[in-house]
TORMIDREN-209287 format. One line per 8 residues: their letters; for each residue x negated, y, z of N, C-alpha, C. Coordinates in steps of 0.05 Angstrom, whole numbers, plus 5000, padded with zeros to 4 digits. Each point is the difference from the previous one (the first is absolute). Layout:
// TORMIDREN-209287
A = X:Y:Z:X:Y:Z:X:Y:Z | ... .
This chain:
// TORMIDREN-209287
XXXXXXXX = 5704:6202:1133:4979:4992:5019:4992:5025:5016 | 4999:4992:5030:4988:5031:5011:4978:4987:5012 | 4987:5027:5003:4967:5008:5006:4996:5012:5033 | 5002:4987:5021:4987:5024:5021:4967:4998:5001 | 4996:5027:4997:4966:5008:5006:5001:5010:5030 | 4985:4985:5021:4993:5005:5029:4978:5032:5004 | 5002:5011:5008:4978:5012:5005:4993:5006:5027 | 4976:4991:5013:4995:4998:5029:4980:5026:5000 .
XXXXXXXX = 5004:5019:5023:4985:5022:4996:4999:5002:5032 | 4964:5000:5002:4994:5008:5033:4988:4977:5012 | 4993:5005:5029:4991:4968:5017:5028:4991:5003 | 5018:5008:5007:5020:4992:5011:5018:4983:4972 | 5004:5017:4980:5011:4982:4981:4979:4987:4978 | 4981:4997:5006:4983:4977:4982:4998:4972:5018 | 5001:5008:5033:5008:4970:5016:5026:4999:4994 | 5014:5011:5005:5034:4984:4993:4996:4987:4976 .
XXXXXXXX = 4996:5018:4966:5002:4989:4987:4983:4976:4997 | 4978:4996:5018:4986:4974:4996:5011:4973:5011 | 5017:5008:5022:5023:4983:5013:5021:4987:4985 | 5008:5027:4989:5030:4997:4974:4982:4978:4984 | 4984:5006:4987:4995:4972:4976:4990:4978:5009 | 4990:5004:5020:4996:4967:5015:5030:4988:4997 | 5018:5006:5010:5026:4990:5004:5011:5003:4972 | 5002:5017:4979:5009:4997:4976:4989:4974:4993 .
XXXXXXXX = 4969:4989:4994:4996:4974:4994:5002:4985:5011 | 5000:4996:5024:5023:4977:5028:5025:4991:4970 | 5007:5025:5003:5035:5002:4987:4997:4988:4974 | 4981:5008:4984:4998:4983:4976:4990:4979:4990 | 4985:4988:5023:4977:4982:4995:4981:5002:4989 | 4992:5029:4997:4981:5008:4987:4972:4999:5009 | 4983:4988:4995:4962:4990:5022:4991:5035:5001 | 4984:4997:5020:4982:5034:5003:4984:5001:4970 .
XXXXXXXX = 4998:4979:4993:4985:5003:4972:5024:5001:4979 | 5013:5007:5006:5019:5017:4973:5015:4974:4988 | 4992:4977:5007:5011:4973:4975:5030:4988:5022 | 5010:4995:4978:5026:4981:5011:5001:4976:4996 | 4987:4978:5017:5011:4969:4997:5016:5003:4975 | 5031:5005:5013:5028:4991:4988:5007:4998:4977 | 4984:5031:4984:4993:5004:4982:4993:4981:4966 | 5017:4986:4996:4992:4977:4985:4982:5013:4974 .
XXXXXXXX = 5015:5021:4988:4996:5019:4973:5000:5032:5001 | 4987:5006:4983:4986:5023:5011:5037:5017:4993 | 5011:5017:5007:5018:5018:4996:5034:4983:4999 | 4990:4974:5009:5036:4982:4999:4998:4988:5032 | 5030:4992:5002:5018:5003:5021:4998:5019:5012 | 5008:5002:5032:5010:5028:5015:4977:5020:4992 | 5013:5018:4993:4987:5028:4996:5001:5020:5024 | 5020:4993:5021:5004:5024:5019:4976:5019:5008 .
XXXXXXXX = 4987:4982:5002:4979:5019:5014:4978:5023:4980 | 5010:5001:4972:4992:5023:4989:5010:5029:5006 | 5017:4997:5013:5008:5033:5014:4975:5006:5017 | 4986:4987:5016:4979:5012:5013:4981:4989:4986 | 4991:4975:4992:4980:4996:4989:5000:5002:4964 | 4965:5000:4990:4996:5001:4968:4991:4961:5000 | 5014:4992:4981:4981:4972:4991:4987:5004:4985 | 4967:4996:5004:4980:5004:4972:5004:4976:4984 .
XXXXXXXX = 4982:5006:4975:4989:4967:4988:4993:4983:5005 | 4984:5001:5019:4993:4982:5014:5019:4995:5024 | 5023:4992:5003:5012:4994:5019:4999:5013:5020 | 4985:5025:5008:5000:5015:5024:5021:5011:5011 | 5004:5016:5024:5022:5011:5004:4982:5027:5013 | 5008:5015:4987:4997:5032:5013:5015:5011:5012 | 5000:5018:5022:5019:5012:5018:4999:5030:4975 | 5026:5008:5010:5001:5026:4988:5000:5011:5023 .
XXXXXXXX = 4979:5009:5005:4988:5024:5030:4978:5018:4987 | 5004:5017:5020:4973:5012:4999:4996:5018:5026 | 4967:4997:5016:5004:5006:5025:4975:5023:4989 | 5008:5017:5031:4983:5021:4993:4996:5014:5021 | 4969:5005:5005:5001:5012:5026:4968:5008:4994 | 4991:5031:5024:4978:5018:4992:4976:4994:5012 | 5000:4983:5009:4987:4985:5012:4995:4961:4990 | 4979:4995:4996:4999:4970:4995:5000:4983:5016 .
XXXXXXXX = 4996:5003:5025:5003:4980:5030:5024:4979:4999 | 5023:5014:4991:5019:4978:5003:5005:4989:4977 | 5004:5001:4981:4994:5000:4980:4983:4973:4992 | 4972:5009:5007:4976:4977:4995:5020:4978:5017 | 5009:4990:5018:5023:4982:5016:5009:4989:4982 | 5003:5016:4986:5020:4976:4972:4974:4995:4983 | 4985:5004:4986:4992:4996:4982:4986:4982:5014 | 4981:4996:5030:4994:4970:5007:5016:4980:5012 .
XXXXXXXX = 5023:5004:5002:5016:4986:5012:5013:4971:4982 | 5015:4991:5019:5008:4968:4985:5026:5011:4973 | 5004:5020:5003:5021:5008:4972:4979:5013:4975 | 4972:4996:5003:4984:5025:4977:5009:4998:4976 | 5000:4968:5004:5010:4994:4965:5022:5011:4983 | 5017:5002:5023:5029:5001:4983:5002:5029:4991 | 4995:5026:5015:4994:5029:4983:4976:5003:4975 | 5017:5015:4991:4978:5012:4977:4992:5018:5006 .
XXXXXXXX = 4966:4997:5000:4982:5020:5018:5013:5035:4990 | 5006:5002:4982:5004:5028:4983:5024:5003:5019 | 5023:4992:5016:5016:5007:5014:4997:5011:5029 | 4978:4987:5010:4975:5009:5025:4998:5028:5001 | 5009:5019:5002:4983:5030:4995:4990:5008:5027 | 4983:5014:5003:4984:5008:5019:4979:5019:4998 | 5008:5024:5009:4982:5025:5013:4974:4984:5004 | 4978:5028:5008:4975:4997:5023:5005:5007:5022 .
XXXXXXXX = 5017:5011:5011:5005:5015:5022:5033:5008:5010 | 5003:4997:5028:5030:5007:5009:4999:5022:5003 | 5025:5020:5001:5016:5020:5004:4990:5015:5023 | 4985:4977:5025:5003:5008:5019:5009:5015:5031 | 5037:4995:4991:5020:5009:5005:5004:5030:4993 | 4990:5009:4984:4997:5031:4990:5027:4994:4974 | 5014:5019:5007:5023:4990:4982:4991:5019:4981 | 4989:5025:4996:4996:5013:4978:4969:4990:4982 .
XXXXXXXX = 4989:4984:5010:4983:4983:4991:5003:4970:4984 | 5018:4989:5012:5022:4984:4983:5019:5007:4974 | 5011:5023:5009:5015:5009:4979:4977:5012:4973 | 4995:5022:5008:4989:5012:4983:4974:4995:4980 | 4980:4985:5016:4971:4995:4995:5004:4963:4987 | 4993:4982:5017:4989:4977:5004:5023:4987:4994 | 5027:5013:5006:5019:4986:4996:5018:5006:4969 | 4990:5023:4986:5009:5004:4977:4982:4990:4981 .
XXXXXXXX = 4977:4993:5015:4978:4982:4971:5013:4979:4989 | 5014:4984:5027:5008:4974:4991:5022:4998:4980 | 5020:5013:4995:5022:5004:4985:4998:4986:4979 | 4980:5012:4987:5003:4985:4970:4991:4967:4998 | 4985:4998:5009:4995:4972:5005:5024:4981:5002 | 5008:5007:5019:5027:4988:5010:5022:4996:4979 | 5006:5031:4997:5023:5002:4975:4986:4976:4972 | 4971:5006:4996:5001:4986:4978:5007:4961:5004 .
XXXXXXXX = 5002:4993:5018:5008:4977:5010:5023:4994:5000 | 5019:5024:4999:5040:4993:5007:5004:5009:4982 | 5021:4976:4975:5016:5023:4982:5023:5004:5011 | 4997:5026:5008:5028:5023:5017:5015:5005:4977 | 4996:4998:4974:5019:5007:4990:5017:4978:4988 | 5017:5000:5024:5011:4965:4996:5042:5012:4998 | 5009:4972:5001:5033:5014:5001:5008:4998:5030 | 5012:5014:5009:5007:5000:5035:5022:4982:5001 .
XXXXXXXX = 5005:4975:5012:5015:4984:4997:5023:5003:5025 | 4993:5000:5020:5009:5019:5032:5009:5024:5003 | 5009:5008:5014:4994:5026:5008:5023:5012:5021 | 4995:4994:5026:5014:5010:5025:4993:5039:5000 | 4996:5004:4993:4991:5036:5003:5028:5020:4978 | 5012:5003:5019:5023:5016:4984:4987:5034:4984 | 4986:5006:5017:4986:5033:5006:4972:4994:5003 | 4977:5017:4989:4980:4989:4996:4976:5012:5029 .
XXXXXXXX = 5022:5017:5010:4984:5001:5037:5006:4987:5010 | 5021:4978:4996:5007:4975:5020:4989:4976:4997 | 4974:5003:5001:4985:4975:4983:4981:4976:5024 | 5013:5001:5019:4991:4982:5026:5015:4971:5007 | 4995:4982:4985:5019:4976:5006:4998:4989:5031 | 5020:4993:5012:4992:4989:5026:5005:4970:5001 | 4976:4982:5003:5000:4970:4999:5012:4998:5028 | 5004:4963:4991:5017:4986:5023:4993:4978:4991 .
XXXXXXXX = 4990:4981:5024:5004:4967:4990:5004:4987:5030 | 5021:4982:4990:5019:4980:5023:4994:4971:4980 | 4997:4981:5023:4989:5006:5031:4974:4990:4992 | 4992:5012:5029:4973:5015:5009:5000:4986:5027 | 4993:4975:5004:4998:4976:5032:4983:4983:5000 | 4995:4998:5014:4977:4974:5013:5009:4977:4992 | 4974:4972:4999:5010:4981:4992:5016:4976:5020 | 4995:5017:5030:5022:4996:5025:5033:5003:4998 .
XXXXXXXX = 4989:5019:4998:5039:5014:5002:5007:4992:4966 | 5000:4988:4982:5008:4990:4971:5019:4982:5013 | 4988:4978:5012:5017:4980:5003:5024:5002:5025 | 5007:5036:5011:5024:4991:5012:5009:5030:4990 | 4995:5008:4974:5029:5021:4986:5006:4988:4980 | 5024:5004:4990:5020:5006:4977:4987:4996:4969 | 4989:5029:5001:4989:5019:4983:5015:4991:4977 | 5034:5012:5001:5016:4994:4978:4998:5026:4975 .
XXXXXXXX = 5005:4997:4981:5008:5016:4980:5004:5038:5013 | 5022:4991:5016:5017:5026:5013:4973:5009:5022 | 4996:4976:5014:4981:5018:5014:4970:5010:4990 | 4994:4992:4985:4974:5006:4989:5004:5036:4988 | 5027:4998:4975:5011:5024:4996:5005:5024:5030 | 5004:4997:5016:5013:5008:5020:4966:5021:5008 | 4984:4972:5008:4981:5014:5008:4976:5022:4977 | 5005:5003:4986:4992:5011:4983:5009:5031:4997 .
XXXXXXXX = 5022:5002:5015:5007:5031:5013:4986:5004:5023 | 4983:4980:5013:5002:5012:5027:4976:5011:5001 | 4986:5022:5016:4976:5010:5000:4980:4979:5001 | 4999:4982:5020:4985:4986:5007:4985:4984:4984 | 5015:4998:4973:4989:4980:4986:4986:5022:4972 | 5007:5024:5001:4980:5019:4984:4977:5007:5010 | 4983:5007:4964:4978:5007:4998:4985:5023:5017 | 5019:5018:4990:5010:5029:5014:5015:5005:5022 .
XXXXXXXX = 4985:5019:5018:5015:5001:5023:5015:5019:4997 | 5027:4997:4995:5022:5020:5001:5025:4989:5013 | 5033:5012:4995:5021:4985:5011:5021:5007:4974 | 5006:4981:4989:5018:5002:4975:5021:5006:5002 | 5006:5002:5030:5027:5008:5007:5006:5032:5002 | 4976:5020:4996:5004:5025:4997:4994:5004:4983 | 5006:4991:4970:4994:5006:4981:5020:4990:4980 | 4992:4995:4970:5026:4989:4988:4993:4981:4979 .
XXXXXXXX = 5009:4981:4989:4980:4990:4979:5009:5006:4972 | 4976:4998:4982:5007:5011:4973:5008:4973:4981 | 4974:4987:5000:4996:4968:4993:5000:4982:5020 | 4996:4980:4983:4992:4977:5024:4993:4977:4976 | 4973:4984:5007:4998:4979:4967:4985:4986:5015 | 5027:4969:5009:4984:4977:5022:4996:4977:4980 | 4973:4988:5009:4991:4974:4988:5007:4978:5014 | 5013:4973:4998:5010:4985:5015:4970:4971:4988 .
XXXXXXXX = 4995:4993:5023:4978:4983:4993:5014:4967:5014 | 5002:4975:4986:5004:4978:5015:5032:4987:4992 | 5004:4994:5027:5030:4975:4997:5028:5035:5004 | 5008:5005:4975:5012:5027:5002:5015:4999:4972 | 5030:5001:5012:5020:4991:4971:5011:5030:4995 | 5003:5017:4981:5022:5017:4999:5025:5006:5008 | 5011:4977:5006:5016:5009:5022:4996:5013:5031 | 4985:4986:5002:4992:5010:5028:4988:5025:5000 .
XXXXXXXX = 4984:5008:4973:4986:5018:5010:5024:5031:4993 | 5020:4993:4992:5023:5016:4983:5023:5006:5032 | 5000:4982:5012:5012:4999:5033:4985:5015:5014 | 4977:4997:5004:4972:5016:5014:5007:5029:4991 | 4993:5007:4979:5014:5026:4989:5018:5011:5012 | 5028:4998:4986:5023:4999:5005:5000:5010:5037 | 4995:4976:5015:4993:5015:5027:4990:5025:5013 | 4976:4994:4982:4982:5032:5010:5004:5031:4989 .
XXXXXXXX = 5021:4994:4978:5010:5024:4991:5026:5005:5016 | 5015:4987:5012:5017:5005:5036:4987:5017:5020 | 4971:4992:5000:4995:5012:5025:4998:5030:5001 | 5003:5011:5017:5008:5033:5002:4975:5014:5004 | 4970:4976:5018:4979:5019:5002:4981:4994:4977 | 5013:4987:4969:4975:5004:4984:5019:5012:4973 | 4999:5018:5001:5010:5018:4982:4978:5003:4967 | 5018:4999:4982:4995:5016:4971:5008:5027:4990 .
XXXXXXXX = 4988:5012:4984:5010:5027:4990:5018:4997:4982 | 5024:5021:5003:5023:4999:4989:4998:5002:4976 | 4971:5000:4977:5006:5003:4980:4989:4966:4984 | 4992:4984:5016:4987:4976:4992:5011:4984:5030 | 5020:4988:5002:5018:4991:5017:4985:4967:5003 | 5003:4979:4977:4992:4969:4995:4965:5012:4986 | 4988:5003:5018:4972:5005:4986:4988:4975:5004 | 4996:4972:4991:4996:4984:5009:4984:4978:4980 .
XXXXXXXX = 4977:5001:4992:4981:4979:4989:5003:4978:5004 | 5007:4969:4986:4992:4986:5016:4984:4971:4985 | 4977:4994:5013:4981:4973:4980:5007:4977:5010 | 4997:4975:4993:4997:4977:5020:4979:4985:4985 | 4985:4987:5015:4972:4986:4993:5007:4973:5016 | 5003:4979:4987:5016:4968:5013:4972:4985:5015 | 4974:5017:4987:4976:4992:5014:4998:5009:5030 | 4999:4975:5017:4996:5012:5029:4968:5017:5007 .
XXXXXXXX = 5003:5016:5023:4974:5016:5012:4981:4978:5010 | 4971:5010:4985:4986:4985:5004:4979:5012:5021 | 4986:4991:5025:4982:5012:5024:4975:4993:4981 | 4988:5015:5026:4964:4995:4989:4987:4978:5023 | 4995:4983:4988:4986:4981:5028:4988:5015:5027 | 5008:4990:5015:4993:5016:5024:5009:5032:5010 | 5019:5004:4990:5012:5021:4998:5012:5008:5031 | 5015:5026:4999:5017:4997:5021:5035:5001:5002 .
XXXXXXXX = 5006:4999:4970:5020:5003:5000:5016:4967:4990 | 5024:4993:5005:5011:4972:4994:5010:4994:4976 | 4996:4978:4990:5013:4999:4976:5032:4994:5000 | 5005:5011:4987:5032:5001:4993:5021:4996:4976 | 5023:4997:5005:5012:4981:4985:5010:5030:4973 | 4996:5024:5008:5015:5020:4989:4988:5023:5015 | 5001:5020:4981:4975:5023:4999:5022:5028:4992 | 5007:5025:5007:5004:5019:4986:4980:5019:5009 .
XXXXXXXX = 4994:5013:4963:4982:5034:5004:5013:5025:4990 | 5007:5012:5020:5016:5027:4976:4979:5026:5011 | 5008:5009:4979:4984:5036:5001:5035:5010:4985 | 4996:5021:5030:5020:5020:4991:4991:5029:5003 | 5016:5017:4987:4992:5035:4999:5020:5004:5014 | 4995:5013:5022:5016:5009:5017:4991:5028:5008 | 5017:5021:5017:4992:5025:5003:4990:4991:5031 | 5004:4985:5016:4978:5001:5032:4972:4991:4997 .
XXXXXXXX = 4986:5007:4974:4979:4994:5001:4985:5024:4998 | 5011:5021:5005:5001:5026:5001:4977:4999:5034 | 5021:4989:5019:4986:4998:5030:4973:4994:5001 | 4988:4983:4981:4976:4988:5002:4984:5029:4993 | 5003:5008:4976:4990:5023:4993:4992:5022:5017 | 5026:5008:5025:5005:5012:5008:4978:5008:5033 | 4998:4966:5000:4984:4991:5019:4984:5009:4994 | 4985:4996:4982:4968:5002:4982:4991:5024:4993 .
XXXXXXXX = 5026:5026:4996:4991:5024:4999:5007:5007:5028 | 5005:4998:5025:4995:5010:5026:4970:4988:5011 | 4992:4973:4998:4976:4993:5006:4977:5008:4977 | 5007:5016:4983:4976:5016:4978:4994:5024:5019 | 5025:5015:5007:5003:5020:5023:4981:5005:5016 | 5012:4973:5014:4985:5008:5031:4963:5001:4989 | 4997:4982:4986:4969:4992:4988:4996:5025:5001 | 5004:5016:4975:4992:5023:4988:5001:5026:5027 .
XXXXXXXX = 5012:4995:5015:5002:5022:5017:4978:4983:5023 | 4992:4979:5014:4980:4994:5015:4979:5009:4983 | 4991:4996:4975:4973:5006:4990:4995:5031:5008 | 5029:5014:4993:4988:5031:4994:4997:5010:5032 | 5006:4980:5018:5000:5018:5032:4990:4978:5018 | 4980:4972:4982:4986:4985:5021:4972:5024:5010 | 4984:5019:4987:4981:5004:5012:4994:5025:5009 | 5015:5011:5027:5009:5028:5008:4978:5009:5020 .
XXXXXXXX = 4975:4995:4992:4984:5012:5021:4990:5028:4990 | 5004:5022:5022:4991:5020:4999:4988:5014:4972 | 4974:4985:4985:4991:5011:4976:5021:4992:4984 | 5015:4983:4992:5019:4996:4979:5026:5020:5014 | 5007:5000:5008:5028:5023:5014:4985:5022:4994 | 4974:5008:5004:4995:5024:4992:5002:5010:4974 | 4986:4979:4972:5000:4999:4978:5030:4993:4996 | 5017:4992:5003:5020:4997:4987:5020:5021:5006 .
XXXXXXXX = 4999:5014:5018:5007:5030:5005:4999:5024:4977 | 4976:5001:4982:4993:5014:4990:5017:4993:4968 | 5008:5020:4985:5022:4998:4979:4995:4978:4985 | 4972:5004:4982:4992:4982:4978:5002:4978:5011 | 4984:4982:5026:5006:4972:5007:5022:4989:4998 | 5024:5022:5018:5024:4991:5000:5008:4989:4972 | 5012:5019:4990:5002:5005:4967:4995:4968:4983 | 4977:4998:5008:4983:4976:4987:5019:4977:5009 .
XXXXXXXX = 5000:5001:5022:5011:4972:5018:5033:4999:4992 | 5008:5020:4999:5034:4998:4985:4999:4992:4977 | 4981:5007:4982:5011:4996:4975:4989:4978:5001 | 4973:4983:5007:4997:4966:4997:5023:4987:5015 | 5006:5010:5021:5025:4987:5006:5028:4992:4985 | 5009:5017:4995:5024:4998:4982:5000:4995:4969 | 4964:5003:5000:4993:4982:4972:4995:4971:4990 | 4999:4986:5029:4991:4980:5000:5024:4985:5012 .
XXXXXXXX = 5016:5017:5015:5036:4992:5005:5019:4998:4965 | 4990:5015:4980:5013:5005:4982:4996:4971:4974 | 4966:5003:5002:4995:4977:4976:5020:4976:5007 | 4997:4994:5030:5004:4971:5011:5031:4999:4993 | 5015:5019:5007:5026:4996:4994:5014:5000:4979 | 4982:5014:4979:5012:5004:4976:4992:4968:4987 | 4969:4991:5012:4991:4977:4987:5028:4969:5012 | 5009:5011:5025:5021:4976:5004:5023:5002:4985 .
X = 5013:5021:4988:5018:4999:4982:4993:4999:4971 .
């Protein structure tokens, strides 16, 4: 039996993850109040949905999440919202106060209080069932999910097996803005969701290891995961995306996710260099002339260039 524990951390991933379980109970029939109709007896027929969720004694269903953020604003969102029921308040964590975009204020202070809290909520010391990361600095998976269309354009594509696979190389349909084609891949571990036979998805393959612009490393040649789930993708009412007959999600480790990075330390750059030379009037050019100011301003500089980069690897 496997276990995934969610963990939503931030404004940004406590709304997704509040999104994600709306649609996990869509998917299971699970009520915002934790109970399942379908459910005849407490712990018999389908079990699937204990990988994300706990069944209590009472018939409940618990998400295995836990969200967390330093601030309670978004946060409180869930706890009055039409899902309150279904978390266990003790998975809620919540600061008094945000970061304030002060990254050494996050890290160090306000943001190292929370740690334990948190940890005491996840048992981390679990067995690693996965694991795309060959080298333990290569630890950036890059998601993909095909297709990604309106509920217009559904009814005049294909969206066969091959092509769903197909697009799942292409930038457009990643998380990450990079190009996979300057890079190489290590893994690759795709989830096939819907009307999707093994054969097809074994042809799909087979193809894409032909093509010349998506290369593997010569030492892991067929690096290739692969699930199938016969349950089709389920929307969220009112959504914007279409329902469909067949779903693929892969996360692969590839080395062009290097670019994104690459991006992110030139735009740290320019930042760090506008702060130190936005305010050049006369009394500051004068004081910063003088040894000690200088001095000062180098070493916060390249100290505050140093934490950040050492903190992204």
């Amino acid at each position: 039996q496997r276990e995934c524990i969610s963990v939503h951390v931030g404004q940004a991933g406590v709304q997704m993850g509040n999104a994600c379980w709306e649609l996990y109970c869509l998917e299971h029939g699970i009520q915002p109040d934790g109970q399942m109709p379908s459910d005849k007896t407490i712990g018999g027929g389908d079990d699937s949905f204990t990988t994300f969720f706990c069944e209590t004694g009472a018939g409940k269903h618990v998400p295995r999440a836990v969200f967390v953020d330093l601030e309670p604003t978004v946060i409180d969102e869930i706890r009055n919202g039409p899902y309150r029921q279904l978390f266990h308040p003790e998975q809620l964590i919540t600061g008094k106060e945000d970061a304030a975009n002060n990254y050494a204020r996050g890290h160090y202070t306000i943001g190292k209080e929370i740690i334990d809290p948190v940890l005491d909520r996840i048992p981390f010391e679990t067995t690693l069932i996965t694991n795309l990361v060959p080298y333990p600095r290569i630890h950036f998976p890059l998601a993909t999910y095909a297709p990604v269309i309106s509920a217009e354009k559904a009814y005049h594509e294909q969206l066969s097996v091959a092509e769903i696979t197909n697009a799942c190389f292409e930038p457009a349909n990643q998380m990450v803005k990079c190009d996979p084609r300057h890079g190489k891949y290590m893994a690759c571990c795709l989830l096939y969701r819907g009307d999707v036979v093994p054969k097809d998805v074994n042809a799909a393959i087979a193809a894409i290891k032909t093509k010349r612009s998506i290369q593997f490393v010569d030492w892991c040649p067929t690096g290739f995961k692969v699930g199938i789930n016969y349950q089709p993708p389920t929307v969220v009412p009112g959504g914007d995306l279409a329902k469909v007959q067949r779903a693929v999600c892969m996360l692969s480790n590839t080395t062009a996710i290097a670019e994104a990075w690459a991006r992110l330390d030139h735009k740290f750059d320019l930042i760090l260099w506008a702060l130190c030379t936005s305010s050049l009037t006369p009394e500051t050019l004068r004081l910063r002339s003088t040894p000690t100011c200088f001095h000062f301003i180098l070493v916060y500089t390249f100290s505050c260039s140093w934490i950040w980069r050492q903190n992204m690897m």
